[in-house]
C-alpha positions as CSV (number, residue, x, y, z in Angstrom):
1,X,0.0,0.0,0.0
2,X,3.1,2.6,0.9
3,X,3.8,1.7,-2.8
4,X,0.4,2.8,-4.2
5,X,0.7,5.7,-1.8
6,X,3.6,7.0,-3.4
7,X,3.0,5.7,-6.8
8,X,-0.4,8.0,-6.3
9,X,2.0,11.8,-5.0
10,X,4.0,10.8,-7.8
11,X,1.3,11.0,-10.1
12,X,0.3,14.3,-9.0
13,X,3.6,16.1,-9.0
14,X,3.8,14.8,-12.7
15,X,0.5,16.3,-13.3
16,X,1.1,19.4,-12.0
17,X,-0.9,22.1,-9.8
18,X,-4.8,21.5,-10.6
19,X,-6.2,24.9,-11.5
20,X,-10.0,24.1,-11.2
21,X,-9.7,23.1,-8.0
22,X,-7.5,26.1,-6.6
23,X,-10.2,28.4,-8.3
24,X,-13.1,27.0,-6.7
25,X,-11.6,27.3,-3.3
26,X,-10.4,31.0,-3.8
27,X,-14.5,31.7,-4.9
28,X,-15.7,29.9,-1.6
29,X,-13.8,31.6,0.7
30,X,-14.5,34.9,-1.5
31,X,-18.4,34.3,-0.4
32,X,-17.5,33.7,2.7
33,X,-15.4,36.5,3.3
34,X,-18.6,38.9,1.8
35,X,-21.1,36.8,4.1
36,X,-18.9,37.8,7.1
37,X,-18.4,41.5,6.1
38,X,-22.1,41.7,5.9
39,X,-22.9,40.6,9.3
40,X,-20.5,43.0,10.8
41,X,-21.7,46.2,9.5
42,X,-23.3,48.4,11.7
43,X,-27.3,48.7,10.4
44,X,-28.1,52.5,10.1
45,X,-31.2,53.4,13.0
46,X,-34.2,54.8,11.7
47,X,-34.9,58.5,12.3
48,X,-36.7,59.2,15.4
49,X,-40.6,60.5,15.6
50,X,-39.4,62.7,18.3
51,X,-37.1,64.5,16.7
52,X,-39.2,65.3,14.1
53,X,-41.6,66.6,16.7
54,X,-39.2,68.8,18.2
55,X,-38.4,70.2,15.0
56,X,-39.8,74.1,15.1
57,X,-39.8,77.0,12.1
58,X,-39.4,80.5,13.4
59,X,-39.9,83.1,10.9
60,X,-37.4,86.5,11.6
61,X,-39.6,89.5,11.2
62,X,-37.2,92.4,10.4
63,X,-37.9,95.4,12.0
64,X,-39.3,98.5,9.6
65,X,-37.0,101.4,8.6
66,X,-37.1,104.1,10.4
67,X,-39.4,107.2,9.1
68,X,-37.2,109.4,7.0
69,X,-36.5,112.8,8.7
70,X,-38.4,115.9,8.4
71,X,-37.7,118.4,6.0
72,X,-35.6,121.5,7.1
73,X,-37.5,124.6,7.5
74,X,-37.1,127.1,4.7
75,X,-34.8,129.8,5.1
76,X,-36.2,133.2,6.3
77,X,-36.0,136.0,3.1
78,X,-34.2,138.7,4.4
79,X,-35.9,142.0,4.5
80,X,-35.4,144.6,1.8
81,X,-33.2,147.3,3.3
82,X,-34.7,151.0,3.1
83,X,-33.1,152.7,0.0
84,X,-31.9,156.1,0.4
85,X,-31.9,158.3,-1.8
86,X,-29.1,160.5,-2.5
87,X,-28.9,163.6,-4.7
88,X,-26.4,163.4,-7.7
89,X,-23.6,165.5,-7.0
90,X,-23.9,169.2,-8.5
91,X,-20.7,170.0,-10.8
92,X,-18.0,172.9,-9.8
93,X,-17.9,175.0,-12.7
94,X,-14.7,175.3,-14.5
95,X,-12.5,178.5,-15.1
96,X,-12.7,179.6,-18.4
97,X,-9.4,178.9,-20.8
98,X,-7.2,181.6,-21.0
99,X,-7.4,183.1,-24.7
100,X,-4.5,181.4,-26.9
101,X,-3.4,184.1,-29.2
102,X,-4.1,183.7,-32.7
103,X,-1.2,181.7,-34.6
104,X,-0.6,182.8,-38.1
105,X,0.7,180.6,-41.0
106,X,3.0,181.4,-43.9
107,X,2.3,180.2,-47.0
108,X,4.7,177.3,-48.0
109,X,6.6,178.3,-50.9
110,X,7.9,176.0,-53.7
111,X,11.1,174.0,-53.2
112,X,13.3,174.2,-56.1
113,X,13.7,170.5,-57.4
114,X,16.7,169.4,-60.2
115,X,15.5,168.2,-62.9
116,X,15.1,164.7,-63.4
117,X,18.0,164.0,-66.0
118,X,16.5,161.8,-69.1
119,X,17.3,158.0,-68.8
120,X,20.1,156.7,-71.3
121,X,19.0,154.8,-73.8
122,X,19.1,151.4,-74.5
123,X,22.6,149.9,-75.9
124,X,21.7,148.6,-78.8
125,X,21.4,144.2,-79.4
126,X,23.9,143.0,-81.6
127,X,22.8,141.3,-84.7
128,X,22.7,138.1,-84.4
129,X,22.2,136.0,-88.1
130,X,20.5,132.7,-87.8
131,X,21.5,131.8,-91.2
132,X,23.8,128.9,-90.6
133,X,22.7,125.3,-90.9
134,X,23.6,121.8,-89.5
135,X,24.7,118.8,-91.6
136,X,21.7,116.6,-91.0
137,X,24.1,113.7,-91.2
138,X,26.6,114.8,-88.9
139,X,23.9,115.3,-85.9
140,X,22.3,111.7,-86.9
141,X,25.6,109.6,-87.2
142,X,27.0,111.0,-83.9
143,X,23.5,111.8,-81.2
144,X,24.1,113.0,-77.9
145,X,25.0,110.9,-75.1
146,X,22.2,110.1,-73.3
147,X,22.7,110.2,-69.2
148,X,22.8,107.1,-67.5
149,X,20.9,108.9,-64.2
150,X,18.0,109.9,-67.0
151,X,18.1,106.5,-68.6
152,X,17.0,104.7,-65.4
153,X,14.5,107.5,-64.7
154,X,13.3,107.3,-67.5
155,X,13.5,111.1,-68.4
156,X,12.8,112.4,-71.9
157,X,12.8,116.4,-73.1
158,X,14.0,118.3,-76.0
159,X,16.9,120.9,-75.3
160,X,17.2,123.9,-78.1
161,X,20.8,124.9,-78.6
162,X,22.0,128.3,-80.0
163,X,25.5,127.4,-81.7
164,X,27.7,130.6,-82.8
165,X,30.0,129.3,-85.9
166,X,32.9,131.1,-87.2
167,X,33.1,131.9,-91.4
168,X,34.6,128.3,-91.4
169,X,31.4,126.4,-89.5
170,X,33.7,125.9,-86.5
171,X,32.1,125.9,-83.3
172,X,32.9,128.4,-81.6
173,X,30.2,128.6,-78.6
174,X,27.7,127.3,-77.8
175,X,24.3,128.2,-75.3
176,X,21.0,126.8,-74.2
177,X,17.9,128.5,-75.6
178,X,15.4,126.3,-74.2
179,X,16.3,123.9,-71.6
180,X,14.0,120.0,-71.1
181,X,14.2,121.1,-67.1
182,X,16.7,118.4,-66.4
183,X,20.1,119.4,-65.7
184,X,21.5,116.3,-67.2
185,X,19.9,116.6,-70.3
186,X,21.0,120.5,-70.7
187,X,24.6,119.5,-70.0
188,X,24.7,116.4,-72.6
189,X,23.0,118.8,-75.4
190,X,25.6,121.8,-75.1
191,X,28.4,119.2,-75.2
192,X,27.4,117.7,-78.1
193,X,28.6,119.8,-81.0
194,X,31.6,119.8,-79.5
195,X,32.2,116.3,-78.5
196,X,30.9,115.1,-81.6
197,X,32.1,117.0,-83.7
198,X,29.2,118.0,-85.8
199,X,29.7,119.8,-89.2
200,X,27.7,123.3,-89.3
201,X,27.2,125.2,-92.9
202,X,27.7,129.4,-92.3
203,X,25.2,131.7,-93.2
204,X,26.7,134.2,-97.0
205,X,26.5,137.0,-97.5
206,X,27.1,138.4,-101.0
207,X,28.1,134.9,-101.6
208,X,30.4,135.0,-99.1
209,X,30.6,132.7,-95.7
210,X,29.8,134.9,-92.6
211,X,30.0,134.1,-88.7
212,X,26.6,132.9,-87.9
213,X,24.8,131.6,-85.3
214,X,22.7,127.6,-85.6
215,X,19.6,127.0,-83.5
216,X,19.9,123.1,-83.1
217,X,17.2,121.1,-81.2
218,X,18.4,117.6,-79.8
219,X,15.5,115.9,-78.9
220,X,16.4,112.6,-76.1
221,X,13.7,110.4,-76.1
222,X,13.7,106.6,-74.6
C-alpha cells in the first residue's frame, strides 16, 4: 500500500498544480469573506418621531426702517433794506481857458527840385544771323550721349541749342535757348557739337561765308 501511496503523489507532482480546483476554493472563501463583512456592518437606525416633533420654524420678522427725517425749515427771506436816496452830485464850474493868441501861417513856398536828368537809352542788341545750318548727317551719325541717371529715370525732353560758328562752320560757342528742365539733359546737349564733332554750314552773305549763329534742337527720347 506505501507503494500505491507514493506511486499515487507521484502522479500528482507529474500532473502538476490543478487549477480548477484552486479556483473553486479562492471563490468559496470569497463568499465567505462577503457573508462575514455583511454581518459586521453596523445597520443605520431609523430616524426618530421625536425628533421630528421637536423640530420648530421661526420666521425672523425684520424690523421696519425708520421714518425718513423731516424736512428742514425754509430759510427766512431777508428783509429789503430801506433805499436812500441820494442827490447826484452838482458839478463845480470850471475857469474859463485863457485866450491862446491867434497863430498865423506862412504860406509854404515852392522848393526848387533838379530836374530829373533823361534816362540813357538802350545799348543797342547785336545782330545776331541765324542763317547757318547743321549737316543733317553729322547730328544723326553721332546723337548725344544720353545720361545714365536719366536713362533709369526714364526722363525724356528736348533741349534747343543756340551754336555761334565762325566763317569756317567751327564751333565756336555754344548756349542753351530752351532747356528740357533736367540738368542732365542740358549739360549732354551743349556738349554735343563739340564732343561730336558736328559739321555746321555758315550763313553768306554776297556769296560770301559769314560768322553765324545755328539754333539746333536735340531731342532725347527713350
Amino acid at each position: 500500500m506505501t507503494q500505491a501511496l507514493e506511486t499515487h503523489i507521484h502522479d500528482d507532482d507529474r500532473e502538476g498544480l490543478n487549477w480548477a480546483r484552486i479556483t473553486g476554493i479562492s471563490m468559496a472563501l470569497a463568499v465567505h469573506v462577503g457573508a462575514l463583512l455583511l454581518l459586521l456592518a453596523p445597520l443605520a437606525a431609523p430616524p426618530s418621531e421625536k425628533a421630528k416633533e421637536e423640530t420648530t420654524i421661526v420666521n425672523i420678522v425684520r424690523p421696519p426702517p425708520p421714518p425718513p427725517p423731516p424736512p428742514p425749515p425754509p430759510p427766512e427771506e431777508p428783509k429789503p433794506q430801506p433805499v436812500r436816496q441820494l442827490s447826484p452830485p452838482q458839478p463845480t464850474p470850471l475857469p474859463p481857458p485863457p485866450e491862446q493868441p491867434p497863430i498865423e501861417v506862412e504860406d509854404p513856398s515852392p522848393v526848387d527840385l533838379p530836374p530829373v536828368p533823361p534816362s540813357p537809352p538802350a545799348p543797342p542788341r547785336p545782330s545776331e544771323t541765324i542763317a547757318g545750318s547743321i549737316d543733317p548727317s553729322s547730328q544723326r551719325m553721332n546723337p548725344p550721349d544720353y545720361p545714365a541717371a536719366a536713362v533709369r529715370a526714364g526722363v525724356t525732353g528736348t533741349v534747343v541749342l543756340l551754336v555761334d560758328i565762325d566763317a569756317q562752320g567751327n564751333v565756336v560757342n555754344v548756349r542753351v535757348e530752351k532747356s528740357s528742365r533736367n540738368r542732365d539733359l542740358d549739360r549732354a546737349a551743349q556738349d554735343a557739337p563739340r564732343k561730336k564733332k558736328w559739321r555746321f554750314n555758315p550763313a553768306k552773305e554776297n556769296g560770301n561765308p559769314v560768322p553765324s549763329t545755328v539754333r539746333v534742337p536735340v531731342v532725347f527720347n527713350l
